[in-house]
Legacy VTK file of the C-alpha trace (Angstrom):
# vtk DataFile Version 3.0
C-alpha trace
ASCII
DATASET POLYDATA
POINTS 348 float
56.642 136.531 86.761
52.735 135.765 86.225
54.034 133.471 83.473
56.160 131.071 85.686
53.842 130.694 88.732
51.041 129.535 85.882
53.447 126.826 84.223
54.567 125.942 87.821
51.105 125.342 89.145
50.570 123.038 85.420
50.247 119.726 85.969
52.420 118.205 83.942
55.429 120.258 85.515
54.400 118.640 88.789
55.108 115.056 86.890
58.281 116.081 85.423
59.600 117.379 88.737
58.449 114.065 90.279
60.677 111.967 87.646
63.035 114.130 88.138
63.269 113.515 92.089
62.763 109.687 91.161
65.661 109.475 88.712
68.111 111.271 90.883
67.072 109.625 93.619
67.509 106.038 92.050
70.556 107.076 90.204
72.008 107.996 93.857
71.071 104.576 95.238
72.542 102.537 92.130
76.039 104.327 92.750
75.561 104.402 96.431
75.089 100.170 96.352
78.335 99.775 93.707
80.390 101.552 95.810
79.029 99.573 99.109
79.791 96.454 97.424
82.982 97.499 96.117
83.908 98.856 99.595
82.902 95.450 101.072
84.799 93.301 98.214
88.325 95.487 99.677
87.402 95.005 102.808
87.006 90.822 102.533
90.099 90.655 99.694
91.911 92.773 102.503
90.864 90.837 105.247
91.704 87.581 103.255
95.251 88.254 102.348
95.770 88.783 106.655
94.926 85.069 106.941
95.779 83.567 103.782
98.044 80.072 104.463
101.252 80.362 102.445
102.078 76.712 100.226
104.028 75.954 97.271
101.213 74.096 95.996
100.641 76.575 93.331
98.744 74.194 91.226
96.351 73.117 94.156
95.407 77.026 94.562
95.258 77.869 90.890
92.556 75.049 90.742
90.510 76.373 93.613
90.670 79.423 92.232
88.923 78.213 89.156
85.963 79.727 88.513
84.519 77.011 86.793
84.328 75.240 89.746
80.827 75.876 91.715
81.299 77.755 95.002
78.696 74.900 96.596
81.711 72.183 95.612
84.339 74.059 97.484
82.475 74.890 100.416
81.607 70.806 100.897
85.049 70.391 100.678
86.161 72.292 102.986
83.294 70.854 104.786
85.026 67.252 103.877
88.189 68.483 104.765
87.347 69.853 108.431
85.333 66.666 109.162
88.568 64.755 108.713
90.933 66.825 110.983
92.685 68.646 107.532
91.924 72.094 109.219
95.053 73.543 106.687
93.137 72.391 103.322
89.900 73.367 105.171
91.044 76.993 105.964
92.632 77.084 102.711
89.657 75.997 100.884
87.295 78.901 102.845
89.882 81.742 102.176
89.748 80.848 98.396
85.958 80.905 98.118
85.447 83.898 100.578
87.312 85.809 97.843
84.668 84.639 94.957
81.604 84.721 97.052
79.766 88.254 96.366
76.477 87.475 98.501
76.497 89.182 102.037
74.562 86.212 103.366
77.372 83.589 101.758
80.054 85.961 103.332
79.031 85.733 106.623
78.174 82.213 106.511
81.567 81.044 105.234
83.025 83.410 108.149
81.583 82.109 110.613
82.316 78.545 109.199
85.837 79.905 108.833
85.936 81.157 112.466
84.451 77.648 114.148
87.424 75.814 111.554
90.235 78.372 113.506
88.491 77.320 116.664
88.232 73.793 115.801
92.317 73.956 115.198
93.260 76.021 118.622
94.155 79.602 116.895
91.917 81.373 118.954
92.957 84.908 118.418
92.305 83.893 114.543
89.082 82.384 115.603
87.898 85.582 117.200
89.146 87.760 114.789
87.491 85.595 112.158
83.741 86.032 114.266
83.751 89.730 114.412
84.210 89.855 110.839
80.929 88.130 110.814
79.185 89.738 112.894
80.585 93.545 110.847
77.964 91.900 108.441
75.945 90.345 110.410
75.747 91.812 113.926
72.712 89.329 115.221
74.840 86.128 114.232
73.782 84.174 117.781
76.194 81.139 116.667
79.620 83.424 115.690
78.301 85.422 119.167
78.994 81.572 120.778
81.611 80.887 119.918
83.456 84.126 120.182
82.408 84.109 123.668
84.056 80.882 124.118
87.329 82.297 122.381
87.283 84.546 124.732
87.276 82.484 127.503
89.799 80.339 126.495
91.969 83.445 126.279
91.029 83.881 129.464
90.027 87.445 128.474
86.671 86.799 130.749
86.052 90.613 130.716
85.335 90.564 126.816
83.441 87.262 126.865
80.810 89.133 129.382
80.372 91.831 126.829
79.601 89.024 124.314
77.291 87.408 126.904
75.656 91.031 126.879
74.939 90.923 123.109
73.420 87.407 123.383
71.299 88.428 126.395
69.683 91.472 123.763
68.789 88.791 121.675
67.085 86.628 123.985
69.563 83.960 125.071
69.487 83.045 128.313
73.340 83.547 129.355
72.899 83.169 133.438
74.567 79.903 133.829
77.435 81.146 131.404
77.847 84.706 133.316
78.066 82.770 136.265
80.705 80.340 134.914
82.774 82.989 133.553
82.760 85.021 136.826
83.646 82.048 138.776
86.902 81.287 136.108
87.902 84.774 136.364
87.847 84.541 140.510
90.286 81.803 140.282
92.211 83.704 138.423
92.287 86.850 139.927
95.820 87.125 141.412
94.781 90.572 143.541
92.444 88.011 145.744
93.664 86.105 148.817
92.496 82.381 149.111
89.599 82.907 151.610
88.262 85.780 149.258
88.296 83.349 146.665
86.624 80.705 148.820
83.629 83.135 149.754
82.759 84.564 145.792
82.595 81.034 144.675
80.669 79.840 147.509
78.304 83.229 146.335
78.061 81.913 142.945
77.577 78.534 143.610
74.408 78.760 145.749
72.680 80.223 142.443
74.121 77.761 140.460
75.180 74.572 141.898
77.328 72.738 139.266
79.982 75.262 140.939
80.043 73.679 144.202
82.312 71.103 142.047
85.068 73.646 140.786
85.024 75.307 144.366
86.136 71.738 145.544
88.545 71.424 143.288
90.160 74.616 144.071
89.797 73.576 148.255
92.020 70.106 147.213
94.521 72.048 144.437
95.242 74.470 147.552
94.765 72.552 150.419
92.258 74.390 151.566
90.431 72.832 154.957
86.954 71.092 154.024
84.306 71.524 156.743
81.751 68.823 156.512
79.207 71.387 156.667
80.195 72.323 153.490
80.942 68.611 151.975
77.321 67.694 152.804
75.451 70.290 150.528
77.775 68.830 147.142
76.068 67.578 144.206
77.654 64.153 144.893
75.961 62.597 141.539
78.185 65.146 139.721
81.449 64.363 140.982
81.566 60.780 142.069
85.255 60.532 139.998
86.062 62.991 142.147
85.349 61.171 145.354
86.597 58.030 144.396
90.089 59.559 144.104
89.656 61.475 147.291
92.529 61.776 149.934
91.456 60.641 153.407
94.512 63.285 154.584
92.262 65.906 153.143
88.703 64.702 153.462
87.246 61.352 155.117
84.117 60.123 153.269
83.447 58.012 155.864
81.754 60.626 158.197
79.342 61.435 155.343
75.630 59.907 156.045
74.989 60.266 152.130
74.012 57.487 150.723
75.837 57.787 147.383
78.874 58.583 149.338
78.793 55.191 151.578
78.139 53.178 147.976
81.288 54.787 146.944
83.324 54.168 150.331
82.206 50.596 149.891
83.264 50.082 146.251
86.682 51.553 147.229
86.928 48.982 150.347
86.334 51.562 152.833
83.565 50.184 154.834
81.646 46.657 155.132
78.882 46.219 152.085
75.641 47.060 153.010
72.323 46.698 150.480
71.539 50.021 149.312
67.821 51.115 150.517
68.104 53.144 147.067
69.251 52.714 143.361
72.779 53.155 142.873
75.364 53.108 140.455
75.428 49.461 138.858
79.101 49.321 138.928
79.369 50.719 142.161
77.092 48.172 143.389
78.933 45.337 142.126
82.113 46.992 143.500
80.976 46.626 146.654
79.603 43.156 146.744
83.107 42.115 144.848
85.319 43.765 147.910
82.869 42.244 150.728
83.676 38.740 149.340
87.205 39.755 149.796
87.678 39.785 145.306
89.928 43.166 145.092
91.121 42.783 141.007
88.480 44.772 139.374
87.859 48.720 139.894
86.167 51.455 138.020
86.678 53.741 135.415
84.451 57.045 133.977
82.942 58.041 131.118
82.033 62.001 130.017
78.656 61.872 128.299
77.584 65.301 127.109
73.745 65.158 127.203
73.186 68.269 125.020
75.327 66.430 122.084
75.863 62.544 123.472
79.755 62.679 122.564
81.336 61.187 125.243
84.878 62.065 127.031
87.435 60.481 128.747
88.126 63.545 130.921
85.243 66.494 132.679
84.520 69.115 131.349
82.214 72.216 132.296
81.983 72.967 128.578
81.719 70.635 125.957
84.256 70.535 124.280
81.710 69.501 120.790
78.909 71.546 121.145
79.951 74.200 123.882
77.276 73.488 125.925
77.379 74.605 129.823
76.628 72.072 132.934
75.451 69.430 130.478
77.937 66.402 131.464
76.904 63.292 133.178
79.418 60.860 134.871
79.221 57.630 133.355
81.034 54.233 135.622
82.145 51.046 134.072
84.097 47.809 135.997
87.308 47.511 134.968
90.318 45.096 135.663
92.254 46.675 138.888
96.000 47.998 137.904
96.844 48.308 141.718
96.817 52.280 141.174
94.671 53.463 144.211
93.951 57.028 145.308
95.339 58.641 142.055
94.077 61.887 141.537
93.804 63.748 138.149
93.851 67.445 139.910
LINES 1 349
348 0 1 2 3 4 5 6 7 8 9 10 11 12 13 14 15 16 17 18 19 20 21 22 23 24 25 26 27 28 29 30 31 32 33 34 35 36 37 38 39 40 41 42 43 44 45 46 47 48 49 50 51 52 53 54 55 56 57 58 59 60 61 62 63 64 65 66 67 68 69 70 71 72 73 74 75 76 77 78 79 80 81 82 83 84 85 86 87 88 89 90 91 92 93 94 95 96 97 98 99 100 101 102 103 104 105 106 107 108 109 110 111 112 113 114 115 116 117 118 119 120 121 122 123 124 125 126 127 128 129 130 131 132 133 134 135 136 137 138 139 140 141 142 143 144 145 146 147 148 149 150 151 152 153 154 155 156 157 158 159 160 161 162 163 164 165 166 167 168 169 170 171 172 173 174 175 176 177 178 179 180 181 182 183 184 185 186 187 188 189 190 191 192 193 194 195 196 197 198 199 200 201 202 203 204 205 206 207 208 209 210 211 212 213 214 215 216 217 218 219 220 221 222 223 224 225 226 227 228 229 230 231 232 233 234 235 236 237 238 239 240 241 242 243 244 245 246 247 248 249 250 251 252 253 254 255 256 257 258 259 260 261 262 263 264 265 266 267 268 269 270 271 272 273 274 275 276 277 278 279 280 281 282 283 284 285 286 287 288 289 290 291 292 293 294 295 296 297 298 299 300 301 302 303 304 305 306 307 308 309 310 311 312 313 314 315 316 317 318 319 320 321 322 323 324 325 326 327 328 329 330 331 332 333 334 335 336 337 338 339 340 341 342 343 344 345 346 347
């Protein structure tokens, strides 16, 4: 017994146990990473095949399956191939190269390229479905946390997008205007509320963020709802001048509004005697105006979209961009047009 506690208190059996501890230790981490990665190829070859497009262009597939091929070349063309509306090839393309990528950072890169492509080409569910994936590997991914939010809001599944909007809020994002957007969509929506109830939580929203006061009109002219001008005075009238130009006098009458944007507008449209504006107004309102007060009636006015987070422009509003998904970023562009004798046509 005297004999082991002296070769155990040696030195050199210290070391050996230390290698020992090292090499099993290291040993257990090699086999522990090969069967991670191995785990994680099944799960992306599994969660491949649920997507994968099905084409008789066997050749086409056999040569993007190539390994030859660099993985940087089929990524830019399914880069190429999104740019130009192909979002088929372009999905295509990303499945193939998802199955030879082996880096966790390519993975979830191609992912969540793969997820904005399904977004890009209106299969949300696939979209969303696509974004979790990325963030299983990549759980702080602030860009697939975007857009999945938006999926979810398209799906009108508003109570999953806030759960998204919690995740973003963790990592810093500041998600007030969007939580406020999404609770106003889902108010709307809610069947189990009566009009008036509906009427009150927007109005609640909307004096925290203003760009609502524009959807709660809407929903007052879609339901006929009774506009007090107490209420029509505190609009953001820069912010929904298309809106007012197409306004019904059998549900509003702009003419009792002191606003001076409002009375530029009521002039372009006719509506009242030109007077100079004491302030800058819109050019083409302007020259509306003096046209109609010389008694000229064959031109009118037309809008423009401009996102300012992104500068693509639209032909219709939007809340969110529909490029860069941006909240509250649109401004209302006017331009003189040749009259078509359409008045008082309303896009609502």
């Amino acid at each position: 017994m005297d004999n082991f506690f002296i070769a155990y208190r040696d030195p050199l059996f210290g070391v050996i146990i230390l290698f020992a501890i090292v090499f099993v230790i290291s040993f257990s981490n090699y086999w522990w990473g090969v069967f991670k990665s191995k785990e994680e190829k099944q799960s992306i070859d599994k969660f491949v095949k649920k997507f994968e497009i099905v084409t008789d262009e066997n050749e086409y597939k056999k040569l993007l399956e190539d390994a030859s091929i660099p993985l940087e070349s089929l990524a830019l063309l399914a880069h190429a191939y999104g740019k130009g509306g192909d979002y088929e090839k372009a999905i295509n393309i990303y499945l193939v190269t998802l199955k030879r990528v082996k880096g966790k950072d390519e993975k979830q890169y191609l992912l969540s390229t793969l997820g904005k492509t399904y977004f890009k080409a209106g299969f949300l569910r696939r979209s969303s479905e696509v974004f979790l994936e990325s963030l299983h590997l990549h759980p702080r991914n602030e860009e697939s946390l975007k857009y999945l939010t938006v999926a979810y809001e398209q799906l009108q599944e508003y109570t999953k997008a806030e759960e998204v909007l919690d995740s973003l809020e963790e990592l810093g994002a500041k998600v007030g205007v969007q939580r406020a957007y999404l609770k106003a969509l889902s108010t709307i929506k809610d069947s189990r509320l009566k009009e008036g109830e509906k009427v009150e939580k927007l109005l609640e929203l909307s004096a925290t963020t203003p760009f609502l006061k524009r959807k709660l009109f809407e929903y007052m002219l879609e339901t006929g709802i009774k506009i007090e001008p107490s209420f029509f005075e505190t609009l953001p009238f820069r912010g929904m001048m298309d809106l007012l130009w197409y306004v019904d006098f059998m549900v509003y009458d702009i003419l009792t509004c002191k606003d001076p944007l409002v009375q530029q507008i009521a002039m372009a449209r006719g509506l009242a005697p030109y007077v100079e504006p004491k302030s800058e107004m819109p050019f083409a309102l302007d020259v509306l105006g003096k046209l109609h007060s010389v008694g000229y009636t064959k031109a009118s006015i037309s809008f423009e979209y401009l996102c300012f987070e992104c500068k693509h422009v639209f032909p219709i509003h939007f809340y969110r961009c529909p490029h860069c998904q941006s909240i509250d970023t649109v401004t209302i562009q006017t331009n003189l047009i040749k009259a078509d004798h359409e008045e008082n046509i309303s896009f609502l």
